[in-house]
C-alpha positions in Angstrom: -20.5 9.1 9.9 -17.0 10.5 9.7 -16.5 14.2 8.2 -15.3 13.9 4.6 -12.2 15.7 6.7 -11.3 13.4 9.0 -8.0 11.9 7.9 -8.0 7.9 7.4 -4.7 7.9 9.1 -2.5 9.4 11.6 0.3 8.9 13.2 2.0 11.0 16.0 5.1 10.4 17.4 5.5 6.9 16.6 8.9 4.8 17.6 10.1 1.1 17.3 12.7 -0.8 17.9 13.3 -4.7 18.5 14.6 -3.3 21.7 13.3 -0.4 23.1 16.7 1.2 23.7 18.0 1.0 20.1 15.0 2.4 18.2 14.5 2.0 14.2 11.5 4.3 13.6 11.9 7.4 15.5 8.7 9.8 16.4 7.1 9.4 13.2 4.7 11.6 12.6 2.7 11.7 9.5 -1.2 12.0 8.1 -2.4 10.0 5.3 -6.5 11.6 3.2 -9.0 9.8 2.4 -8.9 8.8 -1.2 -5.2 10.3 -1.4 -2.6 8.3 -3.2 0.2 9.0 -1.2 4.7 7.5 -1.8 6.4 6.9 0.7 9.9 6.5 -0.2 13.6 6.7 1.2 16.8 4.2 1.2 17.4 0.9 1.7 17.3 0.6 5.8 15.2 3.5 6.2 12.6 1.7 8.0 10.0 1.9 5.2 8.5 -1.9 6.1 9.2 -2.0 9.6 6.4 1.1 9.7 4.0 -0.8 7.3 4.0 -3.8 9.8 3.7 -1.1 12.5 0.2 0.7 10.9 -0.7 -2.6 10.2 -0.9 -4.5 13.3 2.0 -7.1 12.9 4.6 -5.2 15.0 3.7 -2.9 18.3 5.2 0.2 18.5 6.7 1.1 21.3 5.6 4.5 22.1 3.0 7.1 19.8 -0.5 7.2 18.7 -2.1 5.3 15.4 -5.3 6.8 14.5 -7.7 5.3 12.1 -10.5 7.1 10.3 -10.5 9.2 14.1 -10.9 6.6 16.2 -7.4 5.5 18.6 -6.1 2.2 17.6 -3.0 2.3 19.0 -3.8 -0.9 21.0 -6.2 -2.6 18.7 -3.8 -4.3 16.7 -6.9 -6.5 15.7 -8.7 -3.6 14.3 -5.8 -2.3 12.7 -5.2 -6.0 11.1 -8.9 -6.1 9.6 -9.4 -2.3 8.6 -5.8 -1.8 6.6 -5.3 -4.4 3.6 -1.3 -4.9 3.3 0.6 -6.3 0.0 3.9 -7.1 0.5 6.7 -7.2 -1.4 6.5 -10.8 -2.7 2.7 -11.8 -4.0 3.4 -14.8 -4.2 3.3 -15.1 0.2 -0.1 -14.3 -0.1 -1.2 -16.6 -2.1 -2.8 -19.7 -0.9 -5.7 -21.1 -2.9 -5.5 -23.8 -5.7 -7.2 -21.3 -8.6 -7.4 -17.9 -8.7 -11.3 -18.2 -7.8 -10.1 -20.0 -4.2 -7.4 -17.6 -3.3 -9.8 -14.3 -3.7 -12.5 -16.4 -1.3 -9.7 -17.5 1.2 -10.6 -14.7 3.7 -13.9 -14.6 3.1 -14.7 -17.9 3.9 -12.4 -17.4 6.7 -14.9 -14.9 8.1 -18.3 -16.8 7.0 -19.4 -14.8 5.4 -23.0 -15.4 3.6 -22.4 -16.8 0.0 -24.3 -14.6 -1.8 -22.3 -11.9 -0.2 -18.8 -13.6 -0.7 -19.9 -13.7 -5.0 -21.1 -10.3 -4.8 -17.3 -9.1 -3.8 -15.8 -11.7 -5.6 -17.2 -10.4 -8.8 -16.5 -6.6 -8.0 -12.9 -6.8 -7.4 -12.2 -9.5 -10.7 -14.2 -7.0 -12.6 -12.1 -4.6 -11.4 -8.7 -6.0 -11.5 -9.1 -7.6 -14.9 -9.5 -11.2 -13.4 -12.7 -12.4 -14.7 -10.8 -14.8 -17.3 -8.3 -16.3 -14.5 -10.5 -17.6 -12.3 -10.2 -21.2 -12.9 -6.1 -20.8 -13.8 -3.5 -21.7 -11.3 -1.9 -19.1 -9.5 1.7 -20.6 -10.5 0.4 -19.9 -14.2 0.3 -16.2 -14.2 2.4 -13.8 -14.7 4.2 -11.5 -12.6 1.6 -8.8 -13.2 -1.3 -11.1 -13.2 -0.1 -12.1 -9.4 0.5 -9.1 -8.0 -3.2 -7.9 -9.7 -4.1 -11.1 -7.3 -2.7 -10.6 -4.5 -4.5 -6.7 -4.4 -7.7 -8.6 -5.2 -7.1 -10.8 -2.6 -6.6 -7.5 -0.1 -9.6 -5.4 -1.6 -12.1 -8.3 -1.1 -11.8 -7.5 2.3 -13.2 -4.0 2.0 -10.3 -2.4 4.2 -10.6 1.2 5.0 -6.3 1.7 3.9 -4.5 -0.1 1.1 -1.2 -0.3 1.8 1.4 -1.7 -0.8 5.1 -2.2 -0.5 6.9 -2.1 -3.0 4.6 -3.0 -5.7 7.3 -3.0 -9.1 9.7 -5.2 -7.6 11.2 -7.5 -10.0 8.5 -7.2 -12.4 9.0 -6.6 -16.2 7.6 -3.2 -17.8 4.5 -4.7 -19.2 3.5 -6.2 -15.8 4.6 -2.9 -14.1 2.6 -1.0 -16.4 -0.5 -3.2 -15.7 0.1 -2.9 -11.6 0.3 1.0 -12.9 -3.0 1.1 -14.4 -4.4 -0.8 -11.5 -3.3 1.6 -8.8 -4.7 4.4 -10.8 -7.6 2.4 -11.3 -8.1 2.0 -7.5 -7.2 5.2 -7.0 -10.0 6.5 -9.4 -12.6 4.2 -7.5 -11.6 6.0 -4.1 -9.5 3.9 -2.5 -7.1 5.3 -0.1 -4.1 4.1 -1.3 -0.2 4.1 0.4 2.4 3.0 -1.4 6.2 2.2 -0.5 9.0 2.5 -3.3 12.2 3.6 -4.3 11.4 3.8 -7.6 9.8 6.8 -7.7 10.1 7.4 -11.3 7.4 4.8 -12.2 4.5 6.7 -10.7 5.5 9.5 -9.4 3.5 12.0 -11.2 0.0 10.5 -10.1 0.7 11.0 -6.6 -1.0 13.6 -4.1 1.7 13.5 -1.5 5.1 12.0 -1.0 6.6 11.0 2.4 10.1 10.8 2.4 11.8 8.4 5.3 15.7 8.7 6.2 17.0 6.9 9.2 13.7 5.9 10.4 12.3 9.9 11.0 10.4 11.7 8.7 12.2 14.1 6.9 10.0 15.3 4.7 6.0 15.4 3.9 4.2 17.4 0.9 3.2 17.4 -2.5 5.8 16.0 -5.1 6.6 19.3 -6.6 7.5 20.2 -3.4 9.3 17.5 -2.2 11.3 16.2 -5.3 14.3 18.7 -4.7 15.4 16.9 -1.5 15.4 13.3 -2.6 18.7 12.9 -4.0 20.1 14.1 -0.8 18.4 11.5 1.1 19.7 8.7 -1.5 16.1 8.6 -3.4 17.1 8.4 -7.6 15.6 10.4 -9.9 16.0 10.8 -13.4 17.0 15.2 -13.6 15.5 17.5 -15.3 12.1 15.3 -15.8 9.1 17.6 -16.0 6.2 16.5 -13.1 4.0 14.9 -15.3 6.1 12.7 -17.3 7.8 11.0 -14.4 5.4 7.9 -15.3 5.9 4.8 -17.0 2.8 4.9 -18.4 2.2 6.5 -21.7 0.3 9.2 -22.8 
């Protein structure tokens, strides 16, 4: 069993580049808790999705060391593609199945797994998300909020040790991004280690426990958001001035 301690994620000195002599992500260096909720923001071009892919699995960096819950993964993209759930930008690229019901079950059918077990988790994570009265609907059918609640469900049936999320809010309207809000707080309250890429910082910013903020692919800053908030308009992050902590939320009181 791992220490309570042990971070869930680490990276040290971590660099990519489509060509190794022109990097994009330069010696990243950066620690992610278990059962933190943890931003990572900066510009447009930063290099924000290039080092999702990266933690993920889907790209291989080119030099550094990607730890998971202690153990190296650094080459084990494999591990690192079944252990870290990613939802990207657009749901709607992760969503394959005819119903709702069909698209949760996708990759768990993919890994035959027992039935009984397969309902067991299919029924947590609609109970949890707020599904329960989808499951027969089309995907097409739902709303912007209702899809991206999918494709997280579709993620967490997987029982990854890392949810990673990039850039959930992205062209949804405030009652869907309130109901992504209350999701991720949701998740977060459940345990789930949860990192999440955005430039909108203003829509959840006071829930977080740490902020990571990315400028020309290096790390330029890492700590909690009181700490951190002073520096982001210098590394072209917007937010509102003069906003106490705990009202930089979109969610009400």
């Amino acid at each position: 069993m791992k220490s309570k301690e042990t971070p869930i994620l680490q990276l040290e000195n971590l660099s990519f580049g489509f060509e190794k002599t022109k990097p994009i992500l330069t010696d990243i260096s950066l620690t992610i808790e278990r059962g933190s909720f943890t931003l990572i923001t900066g510009p447009n071009g930063s290099g924000k999705s290039l080092l999702l892919k990266c933690i993920k699995g889907l790209l291989k960096p080119n030099s550094g060391t990607i730890m998971l819950d202690g153990t190296d993964v650094t080459h084990s993209s494999k591990k690192r593609l079944t252990s870290i759930g990613l939802v990207f930008q657009d749901a709607e690229t992760q969503i394959v199945g005819q119903t709702v019901e069909r698209d949760i079950l996708f990759g768990l059918e993919n890994l035959e797994l027992p039935h009984a077990v397969q309902q067991e988790r299919l029924g947590a994570v609609v109970s949890l998300l707020d599904l329960t009265k989808q499951l027969s609907q089309r995907p097409r059918t739902l709303s912007g909020g209702e899809k991206r609640r999918l494709s997280i469900a579709g993620v967490l049936v997987m029982q990854p040790k890392l949810l990673i999320m990039d850039e959930p809010f992205a062209n949804l309207d405030y009652p869907s991004v309130v109901q992504v809000l209350k999701t991720l707080l949701q998740l977060k309250d459940e345990g789930h280690t949860i990192v999440l890429v955005s430039h909108e910082v203003e829509k959840i910013l006071a829930y977080t426990d740490d902020v990571i903020i990315l400028s020309g692919g290096k790390v330029v800053a890492q700590g909690h958001p009181s700490s951190v908030r002073s520096l982001f308009s210098q590394h072209g992050v917007y937010l509102p001035a003069d906003i106490p902590l705990e009202e930089l939320t979109w969610l009400k009181p």
